[in-house]
C-alpha positions, 0 to 999 in steps of 0.5 A, a space after each residue: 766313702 769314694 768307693 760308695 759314690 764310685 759304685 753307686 755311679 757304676 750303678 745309676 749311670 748305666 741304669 739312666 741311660 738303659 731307662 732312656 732307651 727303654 722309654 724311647 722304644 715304649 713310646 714309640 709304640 704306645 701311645 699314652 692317651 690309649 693306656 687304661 687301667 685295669 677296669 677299662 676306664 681311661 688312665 687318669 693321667 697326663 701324657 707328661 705324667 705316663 712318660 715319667 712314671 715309665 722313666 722313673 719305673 725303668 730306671 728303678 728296676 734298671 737300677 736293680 739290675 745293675 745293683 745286682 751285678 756290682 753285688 755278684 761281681 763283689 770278691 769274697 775277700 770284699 764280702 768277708 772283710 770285717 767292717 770298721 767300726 763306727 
């Protein structure tokens, strides 16, 4: 269980952190009050609700980024290993 919260730390920390970032160098160009939908019409939403939505949407595919690497990275030692059983 240790190794479980190990990686997933390895993976989500980074992830937040690039996520961050991203949303400071987005933002600082793009206003969210000037954002529209696809039809034109004016985005529905608060600009507390954009800056979330782009956090939350950075730090997920951040997140599978980095899952990615901790997969590839894996040895096949790791990956052939029989699994207990439950």
């Amino acid at each position: 269980m240790k190794r479980i919260a190990r990686r997933t730390a390895a993976i989500l920390w980074p992830a937040f952190l690039l996520a961050a970032v991203l949303e400071l160098l987005v933002f600082a160009f793009v206003d969210p009050s000037s954002l529209h939908t696809l039809s034109g019409a004016a985005l529905p939403l608060s600009a507390t609700a954009v800056y979330s939505i782009a956090f939350f949407g950075f730090w997920a595919c951040t997140s599978a980024a980095c899952a990615l690497t901790v997969l590839l990275e894996r040895s096949e030692d790791e990956l052939n290993r029989p699994r207990p059983a439950p």
